[in-house]
Kinemage of the C-alpha trace (Angstrom):
@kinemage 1
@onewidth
@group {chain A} dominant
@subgroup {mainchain}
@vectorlist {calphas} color= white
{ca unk a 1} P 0.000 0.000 0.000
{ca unk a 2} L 2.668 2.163 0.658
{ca unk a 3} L 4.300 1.778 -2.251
{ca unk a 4} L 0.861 2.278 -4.632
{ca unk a 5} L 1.286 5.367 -2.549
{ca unk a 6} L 4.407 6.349 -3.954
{ca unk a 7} L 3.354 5.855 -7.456
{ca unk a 8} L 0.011 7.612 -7.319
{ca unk a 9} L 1.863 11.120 -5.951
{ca unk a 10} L 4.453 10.430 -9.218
{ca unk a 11} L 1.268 9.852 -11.372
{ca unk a 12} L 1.461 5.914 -12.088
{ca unk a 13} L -2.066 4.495 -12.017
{ca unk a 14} L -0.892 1.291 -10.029
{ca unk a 15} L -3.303 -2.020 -8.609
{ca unk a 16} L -2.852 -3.423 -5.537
{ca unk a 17} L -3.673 -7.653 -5.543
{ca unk a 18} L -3.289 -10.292 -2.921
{ca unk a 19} L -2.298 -13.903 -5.034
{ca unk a 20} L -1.241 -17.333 -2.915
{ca unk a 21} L 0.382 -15.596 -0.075
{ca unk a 22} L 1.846 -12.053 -1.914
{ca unk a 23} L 0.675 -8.746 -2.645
{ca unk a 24} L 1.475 -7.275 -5.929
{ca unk a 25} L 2.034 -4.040 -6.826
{ca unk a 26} L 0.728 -4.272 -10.890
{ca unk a 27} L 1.099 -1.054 -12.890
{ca unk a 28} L 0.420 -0.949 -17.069
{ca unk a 29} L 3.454 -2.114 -19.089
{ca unk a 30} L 3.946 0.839 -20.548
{ca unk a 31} L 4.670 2.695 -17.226
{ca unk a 32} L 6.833 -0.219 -15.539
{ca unk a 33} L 10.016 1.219 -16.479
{ca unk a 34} L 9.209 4.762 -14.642
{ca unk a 35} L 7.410 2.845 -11.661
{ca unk a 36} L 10.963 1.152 -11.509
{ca unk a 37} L 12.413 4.271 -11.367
{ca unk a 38} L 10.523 5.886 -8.682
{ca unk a 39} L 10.155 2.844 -6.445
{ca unk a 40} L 14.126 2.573 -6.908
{ca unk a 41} L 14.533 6.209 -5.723
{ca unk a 42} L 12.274 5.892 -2.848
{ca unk a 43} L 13.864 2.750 -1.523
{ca unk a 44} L 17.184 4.770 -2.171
{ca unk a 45} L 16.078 7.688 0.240
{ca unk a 46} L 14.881 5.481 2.762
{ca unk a 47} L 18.036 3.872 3.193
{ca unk a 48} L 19.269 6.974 3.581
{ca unk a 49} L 17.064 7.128 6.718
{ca unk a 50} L 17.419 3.556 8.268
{ca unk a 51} L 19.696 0.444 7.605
{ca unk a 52} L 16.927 -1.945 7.922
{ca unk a 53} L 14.905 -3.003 5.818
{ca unk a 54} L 11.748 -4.819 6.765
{ca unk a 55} L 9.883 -7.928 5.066
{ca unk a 56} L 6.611 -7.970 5.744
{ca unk a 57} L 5.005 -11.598 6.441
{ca unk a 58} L 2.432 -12.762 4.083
{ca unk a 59} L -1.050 -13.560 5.535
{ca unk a 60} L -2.770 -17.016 4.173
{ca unk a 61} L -6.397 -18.000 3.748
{ca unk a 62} L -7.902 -20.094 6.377
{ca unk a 63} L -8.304 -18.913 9.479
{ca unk a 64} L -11.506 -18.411 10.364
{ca unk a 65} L -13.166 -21.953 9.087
{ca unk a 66} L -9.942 -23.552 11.534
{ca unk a 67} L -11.107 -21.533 14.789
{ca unk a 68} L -15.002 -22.610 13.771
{ca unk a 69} L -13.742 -26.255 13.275
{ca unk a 70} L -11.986 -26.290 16.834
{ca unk a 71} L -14.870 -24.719 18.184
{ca unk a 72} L -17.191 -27.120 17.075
{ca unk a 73} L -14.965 -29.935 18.177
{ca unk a 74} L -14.555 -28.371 22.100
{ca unk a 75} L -18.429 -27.612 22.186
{ca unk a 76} L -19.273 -30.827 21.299
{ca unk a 77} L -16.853 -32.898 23.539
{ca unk a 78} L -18.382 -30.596 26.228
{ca unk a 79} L -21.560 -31.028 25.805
{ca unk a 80} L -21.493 -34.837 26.155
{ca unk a 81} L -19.362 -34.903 28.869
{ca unk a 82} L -20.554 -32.237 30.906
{ca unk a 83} L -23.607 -32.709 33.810
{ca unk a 84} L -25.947 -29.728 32.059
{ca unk a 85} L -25.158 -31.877 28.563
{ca unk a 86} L -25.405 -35.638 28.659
{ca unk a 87} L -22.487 -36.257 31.214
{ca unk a 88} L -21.635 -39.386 29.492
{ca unk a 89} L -17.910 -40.434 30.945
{ca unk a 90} L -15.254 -39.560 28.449
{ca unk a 91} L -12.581 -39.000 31.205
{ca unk a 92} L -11.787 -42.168 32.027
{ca unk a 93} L -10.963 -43.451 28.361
{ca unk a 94} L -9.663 -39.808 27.134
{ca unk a 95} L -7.851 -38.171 29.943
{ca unk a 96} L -4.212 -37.580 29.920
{ca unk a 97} L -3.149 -39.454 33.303
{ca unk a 98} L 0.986 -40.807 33.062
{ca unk a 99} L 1.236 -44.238 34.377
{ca unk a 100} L -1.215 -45.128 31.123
{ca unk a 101} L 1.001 -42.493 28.784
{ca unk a 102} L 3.742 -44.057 30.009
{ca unk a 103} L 2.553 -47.786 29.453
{ca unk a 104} L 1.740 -47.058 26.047
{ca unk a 105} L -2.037 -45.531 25.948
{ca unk a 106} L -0.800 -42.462 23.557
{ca unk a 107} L -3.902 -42.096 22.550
{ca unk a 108} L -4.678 -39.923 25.777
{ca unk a 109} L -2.369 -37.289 24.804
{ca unk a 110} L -4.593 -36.490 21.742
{ca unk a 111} L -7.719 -36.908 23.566
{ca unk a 112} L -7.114 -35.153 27.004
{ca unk a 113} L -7.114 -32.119 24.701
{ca unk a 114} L -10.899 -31.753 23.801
{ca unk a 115} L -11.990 -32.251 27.725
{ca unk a 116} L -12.925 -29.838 30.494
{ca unk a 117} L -13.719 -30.002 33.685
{ca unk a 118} L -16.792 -27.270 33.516
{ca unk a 119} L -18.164 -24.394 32.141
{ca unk a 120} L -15.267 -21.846 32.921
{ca unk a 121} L -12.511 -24.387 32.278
{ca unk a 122} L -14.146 -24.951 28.996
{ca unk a 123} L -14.975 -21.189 27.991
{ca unk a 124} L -11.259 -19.948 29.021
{ca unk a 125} L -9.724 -22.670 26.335
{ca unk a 126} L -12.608 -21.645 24.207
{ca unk a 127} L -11.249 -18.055 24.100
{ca unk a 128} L -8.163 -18.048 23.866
{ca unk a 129} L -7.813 -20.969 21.668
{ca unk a 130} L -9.377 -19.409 19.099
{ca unk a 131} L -7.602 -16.039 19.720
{ca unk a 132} L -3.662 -17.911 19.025
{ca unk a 133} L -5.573 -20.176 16.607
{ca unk a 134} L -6.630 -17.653 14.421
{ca unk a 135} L -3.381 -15.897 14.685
{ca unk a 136} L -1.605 -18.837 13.904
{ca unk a 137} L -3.569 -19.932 10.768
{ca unk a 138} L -3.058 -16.518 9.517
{ca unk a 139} L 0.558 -16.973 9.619
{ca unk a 140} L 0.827 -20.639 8.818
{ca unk a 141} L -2.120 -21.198 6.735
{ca unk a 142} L -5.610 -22.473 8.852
{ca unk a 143} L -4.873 -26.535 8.078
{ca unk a 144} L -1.188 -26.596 8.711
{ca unk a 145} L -1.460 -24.218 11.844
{ca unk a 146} L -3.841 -26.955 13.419
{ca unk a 147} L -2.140 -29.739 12.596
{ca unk a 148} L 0.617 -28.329 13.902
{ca unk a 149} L -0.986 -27.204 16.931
{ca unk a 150} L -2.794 -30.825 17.251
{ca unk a 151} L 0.522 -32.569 16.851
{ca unk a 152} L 2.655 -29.731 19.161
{ca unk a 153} L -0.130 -30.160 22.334
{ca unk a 154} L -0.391 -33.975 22.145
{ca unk a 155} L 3.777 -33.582 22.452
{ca unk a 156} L 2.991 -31.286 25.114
{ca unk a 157} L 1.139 -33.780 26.880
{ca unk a 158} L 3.169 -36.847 26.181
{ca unk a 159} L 6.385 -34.608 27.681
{ca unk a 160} L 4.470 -34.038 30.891
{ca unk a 161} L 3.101 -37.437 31.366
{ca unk a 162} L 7.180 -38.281 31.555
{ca unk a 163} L 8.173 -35.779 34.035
{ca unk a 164} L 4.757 -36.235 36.513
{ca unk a 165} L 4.140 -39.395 38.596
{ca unk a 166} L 2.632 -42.268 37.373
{ca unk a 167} L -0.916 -40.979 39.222
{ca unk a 168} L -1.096 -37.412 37.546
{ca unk a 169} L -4.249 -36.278 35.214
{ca unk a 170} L -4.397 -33.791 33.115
{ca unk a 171} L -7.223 -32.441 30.704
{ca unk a 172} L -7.864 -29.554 28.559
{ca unk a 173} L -6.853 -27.547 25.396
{ca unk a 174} L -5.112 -25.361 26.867
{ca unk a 175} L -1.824 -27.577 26.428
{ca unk a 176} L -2.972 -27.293 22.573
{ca unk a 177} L -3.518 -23.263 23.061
{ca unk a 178} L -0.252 -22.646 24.671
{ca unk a 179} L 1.167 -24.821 21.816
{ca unk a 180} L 0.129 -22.198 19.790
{ca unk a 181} L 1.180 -19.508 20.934
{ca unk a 182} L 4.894 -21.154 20.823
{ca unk a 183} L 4.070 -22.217 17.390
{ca unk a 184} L 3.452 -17.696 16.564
{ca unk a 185} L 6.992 -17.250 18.624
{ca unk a 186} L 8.723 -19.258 16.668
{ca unk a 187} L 7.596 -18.209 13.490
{ca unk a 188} L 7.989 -14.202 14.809
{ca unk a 189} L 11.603 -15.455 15.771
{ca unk a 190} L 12.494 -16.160 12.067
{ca unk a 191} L 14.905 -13.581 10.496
{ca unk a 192} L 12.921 -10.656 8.752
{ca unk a 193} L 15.525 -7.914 8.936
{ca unk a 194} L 18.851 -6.743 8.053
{ca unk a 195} L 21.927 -7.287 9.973
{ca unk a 196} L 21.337 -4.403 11.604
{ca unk a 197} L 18.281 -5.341 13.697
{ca unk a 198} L 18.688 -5.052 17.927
{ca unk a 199} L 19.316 -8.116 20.212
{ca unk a 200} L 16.189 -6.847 22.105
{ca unk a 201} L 14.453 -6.638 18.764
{ca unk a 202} L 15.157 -9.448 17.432
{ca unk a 203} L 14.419 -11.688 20.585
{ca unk a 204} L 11.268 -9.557 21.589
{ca unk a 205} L 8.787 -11.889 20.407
{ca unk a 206} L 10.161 -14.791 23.087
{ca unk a 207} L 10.197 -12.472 25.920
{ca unk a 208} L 6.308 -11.434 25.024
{ca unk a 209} L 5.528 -14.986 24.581
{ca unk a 210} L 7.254 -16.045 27.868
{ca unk a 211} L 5.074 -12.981 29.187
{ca unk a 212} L 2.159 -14.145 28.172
{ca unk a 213} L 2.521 -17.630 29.197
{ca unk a 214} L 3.204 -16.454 32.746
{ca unk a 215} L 0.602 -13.977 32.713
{ca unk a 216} L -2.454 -16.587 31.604
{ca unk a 217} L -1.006 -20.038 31.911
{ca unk a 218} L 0.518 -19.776 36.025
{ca unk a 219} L -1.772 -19.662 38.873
{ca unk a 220} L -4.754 -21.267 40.168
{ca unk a 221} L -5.302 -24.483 42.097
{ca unk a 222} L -6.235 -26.816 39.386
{ca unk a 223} L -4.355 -25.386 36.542
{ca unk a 224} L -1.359 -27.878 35.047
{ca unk a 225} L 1.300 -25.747 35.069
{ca unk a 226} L 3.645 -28.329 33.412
{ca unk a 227} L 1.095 -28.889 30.899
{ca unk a 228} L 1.131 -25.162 29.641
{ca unk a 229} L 4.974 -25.064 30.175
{ca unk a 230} L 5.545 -28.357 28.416
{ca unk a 231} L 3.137 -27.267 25.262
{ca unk a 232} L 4.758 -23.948 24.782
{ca unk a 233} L 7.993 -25.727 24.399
{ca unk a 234} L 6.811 -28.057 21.966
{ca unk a 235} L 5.209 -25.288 20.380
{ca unk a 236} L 8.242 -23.660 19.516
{ca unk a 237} L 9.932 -26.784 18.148
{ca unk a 238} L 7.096 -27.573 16.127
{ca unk a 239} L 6.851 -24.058 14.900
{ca unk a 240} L 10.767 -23.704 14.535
{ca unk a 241} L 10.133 -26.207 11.679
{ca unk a 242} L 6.832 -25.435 10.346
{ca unk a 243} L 7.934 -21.788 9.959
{ca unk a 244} L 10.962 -23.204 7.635
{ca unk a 245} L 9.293 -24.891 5.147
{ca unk a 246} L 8.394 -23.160 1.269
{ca unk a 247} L 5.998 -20.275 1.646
{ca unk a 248} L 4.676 -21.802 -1.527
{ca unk a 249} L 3.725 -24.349 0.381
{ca unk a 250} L 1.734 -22.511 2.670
{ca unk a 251} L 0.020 -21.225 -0.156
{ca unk a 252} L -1.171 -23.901 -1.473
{ca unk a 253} L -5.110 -24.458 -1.133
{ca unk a 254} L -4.704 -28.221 -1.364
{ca unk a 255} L -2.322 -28.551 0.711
{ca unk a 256} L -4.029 -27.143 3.443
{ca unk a 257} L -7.023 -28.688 3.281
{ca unk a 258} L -4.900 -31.627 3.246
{ca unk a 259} L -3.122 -30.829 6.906
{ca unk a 260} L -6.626 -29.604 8.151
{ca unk a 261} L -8.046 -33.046 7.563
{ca unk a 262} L -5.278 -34.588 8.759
{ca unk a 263} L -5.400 -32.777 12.398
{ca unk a 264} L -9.134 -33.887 12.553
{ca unk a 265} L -8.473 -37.355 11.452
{ca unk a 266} L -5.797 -37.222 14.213
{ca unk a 267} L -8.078 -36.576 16.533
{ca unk a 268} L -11.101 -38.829 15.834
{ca unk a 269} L -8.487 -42.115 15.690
{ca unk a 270} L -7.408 -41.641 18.880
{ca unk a 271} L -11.205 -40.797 20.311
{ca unk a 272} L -12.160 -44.117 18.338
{ca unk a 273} L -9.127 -46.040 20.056
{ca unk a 274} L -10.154 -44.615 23.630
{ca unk a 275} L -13.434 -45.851 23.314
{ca unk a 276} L -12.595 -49.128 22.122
{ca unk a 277} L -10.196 -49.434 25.293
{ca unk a 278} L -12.726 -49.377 27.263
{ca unk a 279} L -15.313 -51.652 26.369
């Protein structure tokens, strides 16, 4: 946009379009060599000004059906296992407890992350799991930030199950949301500057994320601190390589809707495994 600015105060009728991942800056062919020219000599006196230069991340498609599909998903769970829904008991197959982890139920790690305990427990996860969710499919695309974030909070989970006792439990999504808010971290972390960016800078999005996991994710009697500690973590390793792959690839429709069904699928077979435990 800035740039369309540029041209329109030099008098170059420029369009402004937003194609798998990229804006575009599109002018007529017979003005491209002065549009050249002027967006040369404005990048020119800026440099003058600053020694960084700053890449812009692109934004992909997605988003918003991703945050709908995990809110349909977290509703429903709750609803069945909750006394004002049908209170059927979905704890005892699906919760996250260690000794069963550890013995090889990994199923649990998947499925502790759709239950709540109540109404609050279920409406905080709610929140802000579509808050980092949407944020992250913006960045990552909507089916490869959940699948990502699936993947990332059932790690979460599994790494807690080996550092409690054999007797812990632990349920709710908010292993998956803190998972995804290490998943944003990471992918802020990647290089977007020059050289000449500041240490504080360039490690400012790890000290907000830190802030934000201690601000939201410690305190209170029943919360899981490991949980939330132990998702962010493997939030940023997930997101570390997520965030390297092609942008192309990010771009690509298919592909997404690929990764989407994939994190649901993930999700069902272990729910369909948990059940069949326990007949």
């Amino acid at each position: 946009m800035e740039l369309r600015l540029v041209l329109d105060s030099a008098g170059i009728m420029a369009r402004v379009d937003f194609d798998h991942g990229r804006w575009l800056l599109s002018v007529d062919e017979v003005s491209v060599e002065r549009a050249e020219h002027e967006l040369d000599e404005y990048r020119r006196e800026n440099l003058t000004r600053s020694s960084r230069v700053i890449a812009l991340a692109p934004v992909f498609g997605g988003a918003v059906p991703g945050v709908m599909l995990y809110a349909v998903v977290v509703l429903a769970v709750g609803i069945a296992t909750l006394p004002w829904g049908l209170a059927v008991d979905l704890f005892t197959p699906g919760q996250m407890q260690s000794g069963q982890v550890m013995s090889g139920q990994w199923w649990r790690t998947v499925t502790a992350l759709t239950l709540h305990l109540d109404e609050g427990h279920l409406a905080s996860n709610l929140l802000f799991g579509v808050l980092f969710g949407f944020l992250a499919g913006r960045t990552l695309g909507g089916g490869m930030a959940w699948l990502s974030i699936v993947v990332a909070g059932s790690l979460g989970n599994l790494v807690n199950a080996m550092v409690q006792s054999d007797e812990h439990t632990s349920v709710g999504a908010s292993t998956a949301v803190f998972a995804a808010l290490g998943i944003l971290v990471a992918d802020a972390l990647r290089p977007r500057v020059s050289a000449g960016e500041s240490l504080l800078r360039r490690w400012s999005p790890l000290v907000g994320g830190m802030m934000l996991l201690s601000f939201i994710g410690i305190g209170g009697g029943r919360v899981d601190v490991m949980a939330h500690v132990t998702g962010f973590l493997a939030g940023l390793v997930i997101g570390f390589l997520i965030s390297r792959l092609p942008v192309r690839w990010r771009a690509n429709d298919k592909l997404q809707f690929a990764t989407g069904s994939l994190a649901l699928i993930m999700v069902s077979i272990a729910w369909v495994i948990a059940l069949r435990s326990a007949q």
